[in-house]
N, C-alpha and C positions, 0 to 999 in steps of 0.2 A: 603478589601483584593483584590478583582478583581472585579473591575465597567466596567458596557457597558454604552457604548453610539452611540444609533441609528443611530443619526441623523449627518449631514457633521460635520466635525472638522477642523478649521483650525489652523497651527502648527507655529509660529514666532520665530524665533531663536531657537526652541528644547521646546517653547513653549506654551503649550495651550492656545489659547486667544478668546475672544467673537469680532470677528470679523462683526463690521458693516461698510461698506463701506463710509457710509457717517460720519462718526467720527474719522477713520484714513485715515492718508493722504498715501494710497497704489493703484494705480489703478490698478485692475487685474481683469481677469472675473475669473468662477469657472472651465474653462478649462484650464485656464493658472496654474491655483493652481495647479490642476491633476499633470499637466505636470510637476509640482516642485518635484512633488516625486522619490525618488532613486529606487524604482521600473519600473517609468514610463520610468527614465533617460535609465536606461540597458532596458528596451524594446524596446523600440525605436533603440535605436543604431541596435538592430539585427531583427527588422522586415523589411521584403523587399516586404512589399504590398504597402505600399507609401499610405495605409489607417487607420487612429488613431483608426479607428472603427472595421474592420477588419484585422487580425494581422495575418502574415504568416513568422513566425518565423525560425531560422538555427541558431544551436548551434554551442559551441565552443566544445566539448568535449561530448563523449557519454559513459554509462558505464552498463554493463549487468554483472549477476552471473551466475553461472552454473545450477539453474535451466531455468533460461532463454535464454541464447546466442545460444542453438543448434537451439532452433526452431527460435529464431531470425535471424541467417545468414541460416537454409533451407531456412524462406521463401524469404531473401535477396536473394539469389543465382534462386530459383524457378524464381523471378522477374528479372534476368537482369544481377545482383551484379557484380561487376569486382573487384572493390578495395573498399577499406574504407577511403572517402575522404576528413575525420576528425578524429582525434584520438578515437580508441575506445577500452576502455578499458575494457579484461574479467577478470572478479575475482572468485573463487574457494572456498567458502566460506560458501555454501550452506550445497552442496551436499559432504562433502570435510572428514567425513569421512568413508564414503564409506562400510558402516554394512551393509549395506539396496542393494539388488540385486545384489549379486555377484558381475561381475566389471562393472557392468552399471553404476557406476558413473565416474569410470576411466577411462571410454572408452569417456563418454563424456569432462573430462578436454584434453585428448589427443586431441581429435577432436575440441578441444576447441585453444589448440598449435598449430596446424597443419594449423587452417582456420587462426590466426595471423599471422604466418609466408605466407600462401598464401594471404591472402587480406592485409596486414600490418598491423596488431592489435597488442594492448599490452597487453600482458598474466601475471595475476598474478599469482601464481602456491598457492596449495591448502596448509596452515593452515599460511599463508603469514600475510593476512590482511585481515579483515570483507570490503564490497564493501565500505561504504562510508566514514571509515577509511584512507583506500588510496587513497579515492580522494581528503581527505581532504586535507593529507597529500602531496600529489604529485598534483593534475591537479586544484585544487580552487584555484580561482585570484578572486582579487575586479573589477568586470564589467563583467565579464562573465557567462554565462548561459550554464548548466551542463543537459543533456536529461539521463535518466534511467531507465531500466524495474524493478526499486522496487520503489514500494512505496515510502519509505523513502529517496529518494536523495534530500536534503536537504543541503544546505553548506552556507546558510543565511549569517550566523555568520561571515563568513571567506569575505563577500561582494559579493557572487556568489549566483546567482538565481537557483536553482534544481529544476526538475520537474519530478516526476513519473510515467510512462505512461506504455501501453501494448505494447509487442513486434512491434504490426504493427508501433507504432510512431518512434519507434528506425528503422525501414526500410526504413520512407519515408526517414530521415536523411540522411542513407546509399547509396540511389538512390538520390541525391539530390535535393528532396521535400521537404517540407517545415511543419511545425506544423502550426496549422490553429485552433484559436480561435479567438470569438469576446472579445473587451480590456476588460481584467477583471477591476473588482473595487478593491481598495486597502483599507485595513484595518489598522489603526497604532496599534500598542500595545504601548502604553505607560508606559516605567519603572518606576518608582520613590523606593529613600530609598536603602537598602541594607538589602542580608538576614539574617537574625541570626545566631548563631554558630549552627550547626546540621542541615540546610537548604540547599539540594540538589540541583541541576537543573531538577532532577525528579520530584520534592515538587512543584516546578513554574510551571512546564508544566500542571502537574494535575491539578493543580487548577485554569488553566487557560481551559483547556480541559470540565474542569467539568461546566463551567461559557456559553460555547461559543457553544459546539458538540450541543446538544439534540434543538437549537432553530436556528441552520443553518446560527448563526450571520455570519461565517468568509468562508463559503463553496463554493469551487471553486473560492474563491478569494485570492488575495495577501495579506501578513502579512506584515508590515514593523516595526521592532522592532526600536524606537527611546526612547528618553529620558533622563534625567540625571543618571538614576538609570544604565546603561549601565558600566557605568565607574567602576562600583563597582563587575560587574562579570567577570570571568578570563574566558580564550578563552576556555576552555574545560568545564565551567560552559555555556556560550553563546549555544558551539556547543550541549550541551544535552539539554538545550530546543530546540533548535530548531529542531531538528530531530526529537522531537516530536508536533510537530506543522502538522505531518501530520496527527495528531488525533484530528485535529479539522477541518477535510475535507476540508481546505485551496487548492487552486492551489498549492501555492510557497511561499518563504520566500526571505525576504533581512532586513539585520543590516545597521545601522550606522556603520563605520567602524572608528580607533582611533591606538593610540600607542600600544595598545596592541593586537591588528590584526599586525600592522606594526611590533611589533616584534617575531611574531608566524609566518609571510615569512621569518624573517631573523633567525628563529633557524628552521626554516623547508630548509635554503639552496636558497629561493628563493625569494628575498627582491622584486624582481622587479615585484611581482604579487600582489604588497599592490599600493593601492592609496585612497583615502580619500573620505570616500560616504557619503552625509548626503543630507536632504531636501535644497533644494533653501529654500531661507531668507523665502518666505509665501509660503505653503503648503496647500492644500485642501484633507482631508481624507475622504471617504466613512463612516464613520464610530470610532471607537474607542476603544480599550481594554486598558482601567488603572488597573498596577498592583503594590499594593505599595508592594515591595518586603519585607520590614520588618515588613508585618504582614502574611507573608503565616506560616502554620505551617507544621510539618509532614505531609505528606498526608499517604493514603492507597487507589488503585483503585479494587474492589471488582471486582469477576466476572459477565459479562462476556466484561465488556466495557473499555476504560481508560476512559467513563466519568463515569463512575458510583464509583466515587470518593468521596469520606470522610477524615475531617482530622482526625488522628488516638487517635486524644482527642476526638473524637466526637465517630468515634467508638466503642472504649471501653467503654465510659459514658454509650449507648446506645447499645451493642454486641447484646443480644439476639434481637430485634426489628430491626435492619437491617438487621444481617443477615439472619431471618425470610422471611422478603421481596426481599432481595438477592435470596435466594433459590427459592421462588415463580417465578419470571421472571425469573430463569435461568433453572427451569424445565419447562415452560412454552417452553424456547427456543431449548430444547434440541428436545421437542415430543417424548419421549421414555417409554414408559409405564415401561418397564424392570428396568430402571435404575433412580434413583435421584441424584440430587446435593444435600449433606448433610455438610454443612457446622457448622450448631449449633454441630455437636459433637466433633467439637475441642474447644468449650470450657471448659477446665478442671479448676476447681477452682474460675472459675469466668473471668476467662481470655481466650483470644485466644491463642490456643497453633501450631504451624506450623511443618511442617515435611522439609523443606526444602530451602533454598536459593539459587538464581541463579545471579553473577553479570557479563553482557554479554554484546557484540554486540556495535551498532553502538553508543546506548545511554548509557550501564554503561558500557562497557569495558574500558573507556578512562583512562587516567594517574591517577588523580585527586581521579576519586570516588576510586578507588583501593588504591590509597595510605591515602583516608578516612578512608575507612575499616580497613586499617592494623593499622591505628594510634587508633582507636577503642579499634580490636583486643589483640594487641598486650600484650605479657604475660599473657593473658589467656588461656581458653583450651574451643573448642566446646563441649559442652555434647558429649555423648557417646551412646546415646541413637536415635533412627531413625531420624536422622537429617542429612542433610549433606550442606555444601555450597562449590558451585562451581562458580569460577572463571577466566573470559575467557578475556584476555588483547586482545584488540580492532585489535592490529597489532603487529609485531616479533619487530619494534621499544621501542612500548610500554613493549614490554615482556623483552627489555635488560634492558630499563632504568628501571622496578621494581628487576630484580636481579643486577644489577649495585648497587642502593641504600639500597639494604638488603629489601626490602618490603615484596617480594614474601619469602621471608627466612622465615619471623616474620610470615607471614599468613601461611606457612605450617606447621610449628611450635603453631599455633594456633589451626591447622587441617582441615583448607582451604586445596580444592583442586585447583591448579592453570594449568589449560589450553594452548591451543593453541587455533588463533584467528578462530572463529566457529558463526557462527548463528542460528545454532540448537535448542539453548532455546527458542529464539526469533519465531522459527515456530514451533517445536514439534520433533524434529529431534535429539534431546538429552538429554540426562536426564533426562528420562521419569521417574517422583513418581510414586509407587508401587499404585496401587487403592485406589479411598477413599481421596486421598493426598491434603494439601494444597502447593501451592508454593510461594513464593515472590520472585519475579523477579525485577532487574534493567532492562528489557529489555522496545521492543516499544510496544506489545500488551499481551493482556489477553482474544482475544476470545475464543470460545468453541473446546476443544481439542489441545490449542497452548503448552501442554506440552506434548502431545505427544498419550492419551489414547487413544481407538477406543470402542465409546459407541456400536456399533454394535458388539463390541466383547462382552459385560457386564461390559465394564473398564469406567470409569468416575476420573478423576483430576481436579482441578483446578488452576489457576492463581492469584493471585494478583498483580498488582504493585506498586512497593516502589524505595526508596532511596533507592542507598550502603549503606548509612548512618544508615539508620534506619533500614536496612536487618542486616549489621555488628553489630548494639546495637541488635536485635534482637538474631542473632547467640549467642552472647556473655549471655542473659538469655535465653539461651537454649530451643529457640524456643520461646518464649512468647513473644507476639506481644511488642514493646517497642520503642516508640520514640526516635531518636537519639537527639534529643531536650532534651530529660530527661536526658543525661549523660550530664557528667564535662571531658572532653576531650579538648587536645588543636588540633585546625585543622587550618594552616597556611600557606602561598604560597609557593605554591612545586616549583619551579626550576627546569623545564624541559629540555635536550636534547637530538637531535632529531640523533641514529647513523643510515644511512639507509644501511650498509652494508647488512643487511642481503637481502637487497632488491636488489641483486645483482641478484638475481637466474631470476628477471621479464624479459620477452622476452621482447623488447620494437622495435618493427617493421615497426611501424607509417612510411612512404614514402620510407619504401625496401621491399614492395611488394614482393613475389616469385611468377608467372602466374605460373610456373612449378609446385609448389607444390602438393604429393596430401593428399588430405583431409583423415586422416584414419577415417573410417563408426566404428563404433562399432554394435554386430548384434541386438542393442536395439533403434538404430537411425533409424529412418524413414521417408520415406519422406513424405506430407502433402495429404492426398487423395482428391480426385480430387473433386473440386465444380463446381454444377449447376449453370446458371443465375438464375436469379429470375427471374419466370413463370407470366403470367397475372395475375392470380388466383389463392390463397392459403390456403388452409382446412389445420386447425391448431389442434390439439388436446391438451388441456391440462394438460399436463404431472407434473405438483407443484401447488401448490395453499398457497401459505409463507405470513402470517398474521403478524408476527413478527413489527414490527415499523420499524427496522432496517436489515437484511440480508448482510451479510458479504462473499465478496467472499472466504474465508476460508470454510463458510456453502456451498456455490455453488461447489469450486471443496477442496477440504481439503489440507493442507500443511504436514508436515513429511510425511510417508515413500512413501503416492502416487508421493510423487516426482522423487522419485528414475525413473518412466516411462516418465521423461516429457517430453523425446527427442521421444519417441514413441506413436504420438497422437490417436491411436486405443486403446492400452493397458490404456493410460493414462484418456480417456473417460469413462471407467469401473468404475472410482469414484465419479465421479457428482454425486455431493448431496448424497453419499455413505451414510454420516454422519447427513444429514438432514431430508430425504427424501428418505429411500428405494423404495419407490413406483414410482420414477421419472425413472429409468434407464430400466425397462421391459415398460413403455406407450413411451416413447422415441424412442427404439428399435421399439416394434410394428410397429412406422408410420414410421422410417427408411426403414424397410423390404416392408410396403405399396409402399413406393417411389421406389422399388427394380423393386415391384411386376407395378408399371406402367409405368417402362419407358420398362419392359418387352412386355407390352400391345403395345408400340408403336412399338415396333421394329416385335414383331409377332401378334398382336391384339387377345390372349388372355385374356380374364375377366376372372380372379380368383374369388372363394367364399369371399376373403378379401376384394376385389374391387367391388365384388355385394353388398357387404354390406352396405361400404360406401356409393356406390351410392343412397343406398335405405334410409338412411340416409339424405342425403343432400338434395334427392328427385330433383334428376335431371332427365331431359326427354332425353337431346340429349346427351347421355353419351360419345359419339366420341369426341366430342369436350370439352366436360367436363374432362378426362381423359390425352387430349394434353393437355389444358391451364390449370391447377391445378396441383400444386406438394404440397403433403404432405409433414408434418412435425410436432413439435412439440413447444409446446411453455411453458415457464414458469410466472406465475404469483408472483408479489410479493410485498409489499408496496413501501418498500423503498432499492433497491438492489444496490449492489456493494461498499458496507462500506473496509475499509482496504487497502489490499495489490493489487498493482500493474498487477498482473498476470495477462495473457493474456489469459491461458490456463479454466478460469473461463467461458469466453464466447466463447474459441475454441475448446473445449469438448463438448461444446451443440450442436455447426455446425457440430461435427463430428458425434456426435448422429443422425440426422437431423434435428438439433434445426432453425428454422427461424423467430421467435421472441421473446420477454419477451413482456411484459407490465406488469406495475407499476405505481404508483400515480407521481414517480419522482426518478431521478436515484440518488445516494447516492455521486458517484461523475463522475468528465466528464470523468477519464479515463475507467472507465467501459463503461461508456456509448459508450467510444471511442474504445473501443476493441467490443464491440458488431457489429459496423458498419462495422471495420474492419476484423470481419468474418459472414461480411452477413448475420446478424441478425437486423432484423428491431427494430427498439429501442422504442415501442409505449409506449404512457401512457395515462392515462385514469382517470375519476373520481374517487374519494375512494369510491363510494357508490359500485364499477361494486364489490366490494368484495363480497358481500353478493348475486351475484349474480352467482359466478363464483365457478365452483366445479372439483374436481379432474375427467377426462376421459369425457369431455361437448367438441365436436367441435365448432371452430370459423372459419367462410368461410368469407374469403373478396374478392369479386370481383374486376378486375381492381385493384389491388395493384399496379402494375407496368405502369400503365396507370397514375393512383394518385399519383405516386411520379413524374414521368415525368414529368409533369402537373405544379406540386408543390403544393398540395392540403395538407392543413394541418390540415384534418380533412378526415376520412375515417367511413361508416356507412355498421358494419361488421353484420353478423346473427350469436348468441350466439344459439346452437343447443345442448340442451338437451335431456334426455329419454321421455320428457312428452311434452315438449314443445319450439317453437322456439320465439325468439326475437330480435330486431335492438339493437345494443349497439355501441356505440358509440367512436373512440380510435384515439387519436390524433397522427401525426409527426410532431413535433414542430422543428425548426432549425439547418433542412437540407440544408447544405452546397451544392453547387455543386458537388463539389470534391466527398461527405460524399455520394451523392445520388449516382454517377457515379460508385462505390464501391457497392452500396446496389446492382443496379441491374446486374454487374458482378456477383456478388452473395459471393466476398469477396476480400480480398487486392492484395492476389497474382494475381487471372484472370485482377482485375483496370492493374497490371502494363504488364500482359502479353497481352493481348487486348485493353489497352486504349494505355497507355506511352509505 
């Protein structure tokens, strides 16, 4: 179904071959192959370091949501900001319908119209189009490369490389800086075959998800979908895998591109964004993912991962014994003594029985799975019984062409409820199940609380992910888990077009600038409070200690209704690890107020009882000088952090806290790692053993931190200070950039661009 292969690959015409130099007549080294790739091809074209090794990239296009774009153009504007000197597009999509905090969401789309019209941005207005809907739609061309603050900007499919990063990478854009990585390695996936009747582009991701996540094959690396088996998927089949390809902690994505890309510009209005991508004649791949498409079956992704996936013959064969083991890891990951995940008591009868269906967002909202469903659906009735499914068409295009065609008619006549475009399901932001709840979601994740519950309230729901396909056969037996594999349905090529009138309402502002405009503030917008450099000397307290394998920025700062604050980083800070870790936001606090309480000492050279303590503590003698060169703060522990989503706000809540480092065995992916730097958090990591060393409220003092990164030292030997005893341990900074270091000891990205650039 889905084969890895470790080791190099090399690709001849779209074909895998055992490539021995000395038996075909090709001369080529293994760097020229690299360079054969359609990944390498558009890298190349837009890196302007004139180094294969190190890559300093500028995109064609940038695109942010409304929980992102405030704090993205404050801290562009803190920095310098004058104009936007590539299109950048804000979408409304999030935060969009506005239940949650009065008009704090509305205040931020206004503000969101007002900094377009002043910088020239293009403004989607709210229940328009999900973000990477409209880029699909409007700004993806074959060769181009797309920057975004979600995760999921992804447009492979379409021939355009997506990258999802933290607000600071959408700024250096904005100031025109450059994105800075060393060349990733590229991975092929390999198609073959075709899928069977009832086989999604959800069913292909999962199972490719399930194969590749848990062993780090494809992480921070390039995807390059080739093969024969391509031919055989329709472009809204193509685009839902790949948008979930960022659950396999990948960098980026890029397709072979063919006549059916070329004819998805020419009903999207814009033929001349299509040209023809594939490998030069010999290719050299990193690696390998073959997937024969016509043997995937239904899948199911259990909570709380998309890799923790099963096909859904295998789950039922086996219901109580997984789910058994489900629940265990997933109470494991919650720590709530109060509350369990109870999943075995939806089995009635012997079967899984669900409370609800959700088909959304960037991966089910499309044409295709909704008009699956309705071909399903259709002349049926949903029980009547606590069920309900909702469905949210991807963009206002998609939303004419299902009432144009009768679709939507037939599904609310089935007792579907049919939407406006929202990504609510997708983070917790709508349609929250009643407690207890199971959900099956087309959406892109399934971590802890992504439907919306709040375990600290006593509420616990869950997630699945599935097909439309197999959500619709589900709906249709009223809830009881059911392969869309198992129905006799005809499902045949839909015939899409594209009317964009409704996309008439988009400000589109790109090089008409207004300097005069002004910005309207909402009174929830705030500006970024003010950061320190980074001190010689740094007394860390640890404030989490997260054993988990895996830590999701979702767990670090949570998604639905804390969004509602994101444009106000004080109030928005109050939820860190609200949902993982109560104990993290009073040890956080504490050493913020310490750092209150010593820069009060410098300015009148009182020692507080808080400050006598530490000192007694750390057991220093010249306390003057211990006091200037040491700033307090806090620091997080955790195996493996920053799984998921994009946000920036994961590691700019800790700084606001006074967070000044994590360490972890390894970060989960580089844009966390990249947002950490970007608000003056040192990014260490350390052996897996310091775990059993390390305990919640244990100070960490390193001397000379700011000396050792100057230096370039990639190794630092800290004193782990416990109630009983102290010890040297050991914490590395592994590749520090220039740039990345110049940023650290500013103390975060806005001071780099106010005191360096």
């Amino acid at each position: 179904m889905v084969t890895l292969i470790k080791d190099k690959v090399w690709i001849l015409n779209n074909e895998i071959i055992e490539f021995d130099k000395n038996n075909i007549n090709y001369e080529i080294s293994d760097e020229e192959g690299k360079n054969n790739t359609i990944a390498w091809q558009i890298i190349s074209s837009h890196n302007t370091s004139g180094d294969n090794k190190h890559l300093k990239l500028k995109f064609d296009s940038l695109t942010s949501h409304d929980i992102t774009y405030v704090g993205v153009i404050q801290t562009a504007k803190a920095s310098g900001l004058k104009k936007f000197p590539i299109p950048y597009v804000l979408t409304n999509c999030h935060n969009s319908l506005c239940a949650v905090g009065g008009t704090l969401n509305d205040d931020d789309h206004l503000f969101g119209l007002t900094a377009a019209k002043k910088y020239g941005g293009i403004y989607v207005p709210p229940n328009q189009a999900v973000i990477h809907q409209y880029m699909r739609e409007v700004m993806a061309g074959c060769g181009k490369m797309i920057l975004g603050t979600d995760s999921h900007t992804r447009y492979g499919a379409l021939g355009t490389m997506g990258i999802g990063e933290g607000g600071g990478e959408i700024v250096k854009q904005l100031l025109q800086n450059t994105y800075d990585i060393y060349r990733p390695e590229v991975i092929a996936i390999y198609l073959q075959g075709k899928p069977k009747r009832g086989i999604g582009p959800q069913d292909i991701a999962l199972a490719i998800i399930r194969e590749v996540f848990s062993c780090s094959f494809v992480k921070n690396k390039i995807v390059e979908f080739i093969g024969p088996g391509i031919k055989n998927l329709s472009m809204d089949f193509r685009n839902g895998i790949d948008v979930m390809t960022t659950e396999t902690a990948c960098l980026s994505s890029i397709w072979c591109t063919d006549e059916k890309v070329n004819e998805y510009f020419k009903i999207h209005k814009r033929p001349e964004d299509y040209k023809e991508l594939r490998p030069k004649d010999l290719a050299l791949y990193d690696g390998l993912v073959k997937v024969e498409l016509d043997k995937i079956e239904s899948m199911i992704a259990l909570p709380f991962h998309p890799s923790n996936a099963y096909t859904i013959k295998e789950l039922n064969d086996n219901l109580e014994e997984i789910l058994k083991e489900t629940e265990r890891k997933a109470n494991l990951q919650i720590m709530n003594s109060n509350i369990k995940v109870n999943l075995r008591n939806k089995i009635i009868d012997g079967r899984l029985k669900v409370d609800q269906g959700e088909i959304a967002g960037c991966a089910g909202g499309m044409y295709e799975n909704i008009k699956a469903a309705m071909e399903i659906l259709k002349g049926h009735q949903l029980t009547n019984d606590y069920y309900s499914l909702n469905i949210y068409p991807a963009s206002t295009p998609i939303y004419t062409k299902i009432m144009e065609d009768g679709s939507a008619i037939e599904l609310i006549k089935s007792g579907a409820i049919i939407k406006t475009a929202f990504c609510g399901p997708c983070f917790g932001a709508g349609d929250v199940p009643a407690n207890g709840s199971l959900s099956i979601r087309h959406t892109t994740r399934n971590f802890p609380n992504r439907e919306g519950s709040k375990p600290s309230e006593g509420q616990i729901a869950t997630v699945a992910l599935m097909d439309a396909r197999s959500i619709a056969a589900t709906s249709l037996n009223g809830g009881f888990l059911t392969a869309a594999t198992d129905l006799d349905f005809d499902e045949f090529e839909k015939k899409y077009t594209f009317d964009d009138s409704s996309y008439s309402r988009v400000y589109n502002g790109f090089r008409k600038e207004k300097k005069d405009e002004k910005l309207i503030v909402g009174p929830n917008i705030s500006e970024w409070p003010e950061m320190t450099r980074l001190n010689e000397n740094i007394l860390l307290k640890v404030a989490s200690v997260i054993e988990d394998p895996v830590t999701t920025t979702d767990e670090l700062i949570p998604s639905g209704e804390a969004s509602t604050y994101r444009s106000n980083p004080i109030k928005m800070a109050e939820f860190t690890l609200s949902r993982r870790d109560p104990g993290y936001l009073p040890i956080a606090k504490e050493m913020k107020n310490l750092e209150k309480e010593r820069i009060e000492f410098i300015k009148e050279g009182k020692i507080t009882d808080n400050l006598r303590k530490v000192i007694n503590i750390v057991n220093k003698e010249n306390v003057e000088d211990f006091l200037y060169n040491t700033s307090f703060g806090s620091v997080i522990y955790a195996v493996k952090p920053g799984d998921g989503s994009a946000r920036e706000q994961a590691a700019s809540c800790q700084k606001v806290l006074g967070g000044l480092a994590n360490i972890c065995v390894e970060y989960a992916t580089k844009r966390y790692r990249s947002n950490l730097i970007n608000w003056g958090i040192i990014p260490f990591t350390a052996d897996k053993n310091l775990i059993s060393e390390l305990s919640k409220e244990d100070y960490i003092y390193i001397e000379n931190i700011k000396s050792k990164l100057l230096n370039g030292d990639k190794t630092v030997i800290a004193k782990l200070i416990k109630s009983t005893e102290q010890k040297d341990i050991e914490l590395s900074i592994k590749d520090i950039s220039k740039e990345e270091k110049e940023i650290l000891l500013e103390g975060c990205l806005i001071n780099y661009y106010k005191n360096i650039k």
